[in-house]
C-alpha positions in Angstrom: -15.9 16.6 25.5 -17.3 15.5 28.5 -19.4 12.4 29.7 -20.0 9.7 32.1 -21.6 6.7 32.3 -25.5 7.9 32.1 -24.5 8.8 28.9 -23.0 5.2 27.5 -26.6 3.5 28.1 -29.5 3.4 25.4 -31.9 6.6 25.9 -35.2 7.3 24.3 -34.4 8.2 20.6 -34.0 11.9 19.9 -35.6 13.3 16.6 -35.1 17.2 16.5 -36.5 19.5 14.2 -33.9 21.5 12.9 -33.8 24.7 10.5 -36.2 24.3 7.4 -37.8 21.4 8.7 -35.0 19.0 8.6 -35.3 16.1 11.1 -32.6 14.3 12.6 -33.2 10.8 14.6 -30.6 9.1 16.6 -31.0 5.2 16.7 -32.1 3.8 19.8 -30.6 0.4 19.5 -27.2 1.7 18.5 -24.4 2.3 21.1 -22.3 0.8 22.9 -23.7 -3.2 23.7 -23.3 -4.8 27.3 -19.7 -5.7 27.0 -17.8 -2.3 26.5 -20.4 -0.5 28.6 -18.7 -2.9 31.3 -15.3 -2.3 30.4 -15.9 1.4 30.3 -17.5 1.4 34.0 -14.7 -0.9 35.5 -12.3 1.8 33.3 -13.9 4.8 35.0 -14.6 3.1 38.7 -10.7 2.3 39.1 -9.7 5.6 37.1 -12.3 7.4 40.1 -9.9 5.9 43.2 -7.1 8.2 41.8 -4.3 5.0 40.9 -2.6 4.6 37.6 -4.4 2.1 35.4 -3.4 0.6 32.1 -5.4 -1.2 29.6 -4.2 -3.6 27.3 -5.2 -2.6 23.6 -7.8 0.4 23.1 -10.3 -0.3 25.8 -12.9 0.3 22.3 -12.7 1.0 19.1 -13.9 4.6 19.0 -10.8 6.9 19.0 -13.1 9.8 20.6 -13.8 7.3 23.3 -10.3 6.4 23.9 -9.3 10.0 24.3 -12.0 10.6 26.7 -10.7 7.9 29.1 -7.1 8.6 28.5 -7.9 12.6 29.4 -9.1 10.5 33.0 -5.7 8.7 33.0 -5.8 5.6 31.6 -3.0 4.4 30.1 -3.5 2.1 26.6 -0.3 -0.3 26.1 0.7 -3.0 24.1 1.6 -6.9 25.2 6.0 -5.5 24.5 4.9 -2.9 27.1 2.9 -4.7 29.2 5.7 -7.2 29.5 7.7 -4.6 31.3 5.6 -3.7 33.8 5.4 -5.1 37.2 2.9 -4.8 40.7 0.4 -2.8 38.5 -3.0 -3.2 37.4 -4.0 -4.0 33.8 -7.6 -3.4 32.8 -8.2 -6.2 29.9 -10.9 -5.2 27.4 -14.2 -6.7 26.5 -12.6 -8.5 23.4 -10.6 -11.2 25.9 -6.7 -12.1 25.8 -4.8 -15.6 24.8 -4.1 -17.7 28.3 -0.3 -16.6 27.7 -1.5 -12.6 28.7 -2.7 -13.8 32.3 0.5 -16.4 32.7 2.7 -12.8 31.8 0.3 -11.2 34.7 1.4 -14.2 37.1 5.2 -14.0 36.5 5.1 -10.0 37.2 2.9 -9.5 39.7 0.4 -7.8 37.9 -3.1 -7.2 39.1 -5.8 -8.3 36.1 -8.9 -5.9 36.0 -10.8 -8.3 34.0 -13.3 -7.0 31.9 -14.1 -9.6 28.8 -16.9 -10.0 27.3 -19.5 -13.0 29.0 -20.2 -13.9 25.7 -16.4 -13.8 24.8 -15.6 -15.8 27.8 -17.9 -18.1 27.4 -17.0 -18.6 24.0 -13.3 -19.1 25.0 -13.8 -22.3 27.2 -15.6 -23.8 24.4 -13.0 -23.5 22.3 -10.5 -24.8 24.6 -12.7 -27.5 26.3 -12.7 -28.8 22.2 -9.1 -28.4 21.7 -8.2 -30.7 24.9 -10.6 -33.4 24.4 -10.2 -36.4 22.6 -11.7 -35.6 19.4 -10.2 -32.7 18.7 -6.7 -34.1 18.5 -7.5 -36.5 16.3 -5.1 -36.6 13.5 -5.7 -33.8 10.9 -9.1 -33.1 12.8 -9.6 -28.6 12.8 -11.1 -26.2 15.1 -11.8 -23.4 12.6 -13.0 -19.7 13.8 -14.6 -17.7 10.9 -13.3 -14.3 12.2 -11.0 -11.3 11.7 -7.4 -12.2 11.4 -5.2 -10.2 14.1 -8.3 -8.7 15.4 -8.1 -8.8 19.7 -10.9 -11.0 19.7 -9.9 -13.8 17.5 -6.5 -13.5 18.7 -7.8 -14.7 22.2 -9.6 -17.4 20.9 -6.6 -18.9 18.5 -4.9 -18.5 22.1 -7.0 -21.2 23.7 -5.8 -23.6 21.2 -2.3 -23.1 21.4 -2.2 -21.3 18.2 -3.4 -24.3 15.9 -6.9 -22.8 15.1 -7.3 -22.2 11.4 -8.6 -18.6 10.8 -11.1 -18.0 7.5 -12.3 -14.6 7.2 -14.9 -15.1 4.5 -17.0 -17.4 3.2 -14.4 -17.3 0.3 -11.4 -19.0 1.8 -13.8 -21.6 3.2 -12.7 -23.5 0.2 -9.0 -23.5 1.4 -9.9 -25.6 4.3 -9.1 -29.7 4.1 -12.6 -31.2 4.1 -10.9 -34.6 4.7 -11.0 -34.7 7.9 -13.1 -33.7 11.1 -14.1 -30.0 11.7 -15.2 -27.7 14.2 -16.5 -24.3 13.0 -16.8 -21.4 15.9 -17.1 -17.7 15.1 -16.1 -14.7 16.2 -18.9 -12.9 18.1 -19.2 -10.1 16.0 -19.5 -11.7 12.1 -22.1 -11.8 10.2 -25.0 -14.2 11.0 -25.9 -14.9 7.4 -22.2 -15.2 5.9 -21.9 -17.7 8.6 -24.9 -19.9 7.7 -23.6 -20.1 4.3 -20.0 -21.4 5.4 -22.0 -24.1 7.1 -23.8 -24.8 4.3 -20.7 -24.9 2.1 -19.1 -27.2 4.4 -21.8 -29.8 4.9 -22.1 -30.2 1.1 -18.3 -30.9 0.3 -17.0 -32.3 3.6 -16.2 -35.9 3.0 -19.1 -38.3 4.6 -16.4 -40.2 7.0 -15.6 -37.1 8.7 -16.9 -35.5 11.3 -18.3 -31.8 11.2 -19.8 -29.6 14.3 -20.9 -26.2 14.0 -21.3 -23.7 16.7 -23.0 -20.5 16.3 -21.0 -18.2 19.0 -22.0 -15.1 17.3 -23.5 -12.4 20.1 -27.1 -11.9 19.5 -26.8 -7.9 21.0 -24.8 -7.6 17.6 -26.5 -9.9 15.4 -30.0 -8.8 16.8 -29.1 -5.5 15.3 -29.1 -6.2 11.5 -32.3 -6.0 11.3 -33.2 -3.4 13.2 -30.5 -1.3 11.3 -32.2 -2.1 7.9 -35.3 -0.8 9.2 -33.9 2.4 10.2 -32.2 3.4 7.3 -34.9 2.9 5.0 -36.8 5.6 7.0 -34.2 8.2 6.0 -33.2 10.2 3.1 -29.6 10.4 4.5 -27.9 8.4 6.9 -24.7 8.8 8.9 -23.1 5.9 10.8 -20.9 6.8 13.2 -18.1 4.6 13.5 -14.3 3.7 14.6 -12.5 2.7 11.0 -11.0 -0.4 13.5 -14.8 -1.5 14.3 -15.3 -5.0 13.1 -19.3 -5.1 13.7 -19.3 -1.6 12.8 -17.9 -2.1 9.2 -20.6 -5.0 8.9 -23.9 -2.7 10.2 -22.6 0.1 7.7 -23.0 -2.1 5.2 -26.1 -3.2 6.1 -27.1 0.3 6.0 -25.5 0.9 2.6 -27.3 -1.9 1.3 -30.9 -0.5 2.1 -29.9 2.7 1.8 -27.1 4.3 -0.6 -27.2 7.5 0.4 -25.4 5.9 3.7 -21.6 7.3 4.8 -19.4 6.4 7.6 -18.0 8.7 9.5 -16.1 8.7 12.8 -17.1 12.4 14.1 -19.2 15.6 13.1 -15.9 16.7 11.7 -16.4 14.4 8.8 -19.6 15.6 8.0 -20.1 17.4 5.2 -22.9 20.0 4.6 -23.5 19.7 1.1 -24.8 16.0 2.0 -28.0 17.9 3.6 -28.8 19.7 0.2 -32.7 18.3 -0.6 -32.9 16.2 2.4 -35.8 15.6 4.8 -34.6 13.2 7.0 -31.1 12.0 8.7 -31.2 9.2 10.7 -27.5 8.8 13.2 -26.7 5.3 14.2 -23.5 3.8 15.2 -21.5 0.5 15.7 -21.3 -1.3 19.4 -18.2 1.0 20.1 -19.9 4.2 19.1 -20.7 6.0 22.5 -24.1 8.1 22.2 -22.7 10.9 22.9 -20.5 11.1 19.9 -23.8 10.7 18.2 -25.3 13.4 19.7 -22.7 15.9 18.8 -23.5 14.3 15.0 -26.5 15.5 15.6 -25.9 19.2 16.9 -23.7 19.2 13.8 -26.0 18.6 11.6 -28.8 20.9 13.2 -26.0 23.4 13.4 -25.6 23.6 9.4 -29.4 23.1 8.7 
């Protein structure tokens, strides 16, 4: 299971004709997106001088990937581990870490490879430039991240406020939050564009008229960008196959996506999964993956498939 770096980027799509006609098309746009083809470069260009590196947390979540990289010696550890180590480097991943992971690389000496996402970064200071100003520590005021609890990402942003942000994951539990007082909405980079628009809109009708509300829409276009370009490719298939780590937050929502233009969608995480009585009557297979599916797990989909045609 080799591959390097010319294989993370977008390529020209492939469409194959395999036995009795069958096509098979690999997405374009899918693959990994700007951040973790970063971290994955500044993974492989320290792994190339021959030192030991460690990355906090799975560098992406693809456990294909992950074995790839740890086969080149990274090390993946947790924040218990990390906090044992000392005069080593620490590769942190595109999803960003809490301010308290870079005090803990002060104290022991550790060198930060420091790989989070712009957009993620960028996102961070916002969140903690609102936090310390005045407004938002007014009394019962809340800085309010529509995002996956415990996931890395949101965990970093909860960070910036000293671990007072309120987490909602769905427009559901929007109604949980006090709408007597001042509110300022962010989002996790990765949620859905739409299921944001309607917490806003939920919000703005019931939020008392005295207080205050400000919304921010923080959610990365590279992923957002994608819905619809997803929805167009899987109504061109009979079958689709989206290849995808089950820990994939934007993964889970572009499956659905693809589920809901196309039923005859599944989700699997390697050609493994793939099962050959799917291909019975079918034309067409379009492949496509989440922004943590490397195209060259796709591609081995694809010989898969061609394979059992």
């Amino acid at each position: 299971m080799e591959a390097n770096m010319k294989d993370v980027g977008n390529q020209h799509p492939s469409l194959g004709e395999g036995l009795g006609g069958l096509s098979v098309e690999i997405d374009n746009d899918s693959g990994f997106c700007f951040g973790v083809t970063t971290a994955i470069k500044k993974a492989e260009e320290e792994l190339a001088k021959g030192s030991t590196l460690y990355c906090l947390g799975d560098i992406v979540h693809n456990g294909m990937e992950c074995e790839r990289l740890r086969n080149m010696g990274l090390v993946t550890i947790d924040h218990e581990q990390m906090a044992q180590l000392h005069h080593v480097k620490v590769l942190l991943r595109a999803h960003g870490e809490p301010p308290a992971t870079y005090e803990l690389a002060r104290r022991n000496d550790i060198e930060i490879i420091d790989a989070t996402c712009p957009v993620v970064l960028k996102l961070q200071k916002r969140i903690k430039q609102q936090y310390e100003a005045p407004s938002g520590a007014v009394e019962g005021a809340s800085i309010v991240i529509f995002g996956k609890k415990g996931h890395a990402e949101v965990l970093g942003l909860v960070g910036q406020t000293e671990g007072h942000a309120t987490v909602i994951e769905s427009y559901d539990e929007v109604k949980k939050l006090d709408l007597e007082h001042d509110i300022y909405l962010y989002s996790q980079t990765t949620k859905s564009l739409d299921e944001f628009h309607r917490i806003i809109a939920y919000i703005q009708q019931h939020i008392v008229p005295t207080a205050t509300f400000k919304s921010f829409d923080t959610i990365c276009r590279s992923v957002a960008n994608r819905m619809g370009g997803i929805s167009q490719f899987a109504v061109r298939h009979d079958l689709i196959l989206f290849v995808c780590g089950r820990k994939s937050s934007n993964g889970k929502v572009l499956f659905n996506e693809c589920l809901r233009v196309n039923p005859n969608s599944h989700l699997i995480e390697g050609p493994e999964a793939i099962d050959a009585s799917w291909l019975q009557g079918i034309k067409t297979v379009g492949i496509c993956g989440a922004t943590s599916t490397p195209k060259w797990l796709m591609e081995q989909c694809r010989d898969a498939i061609e394979a059992m045609a």
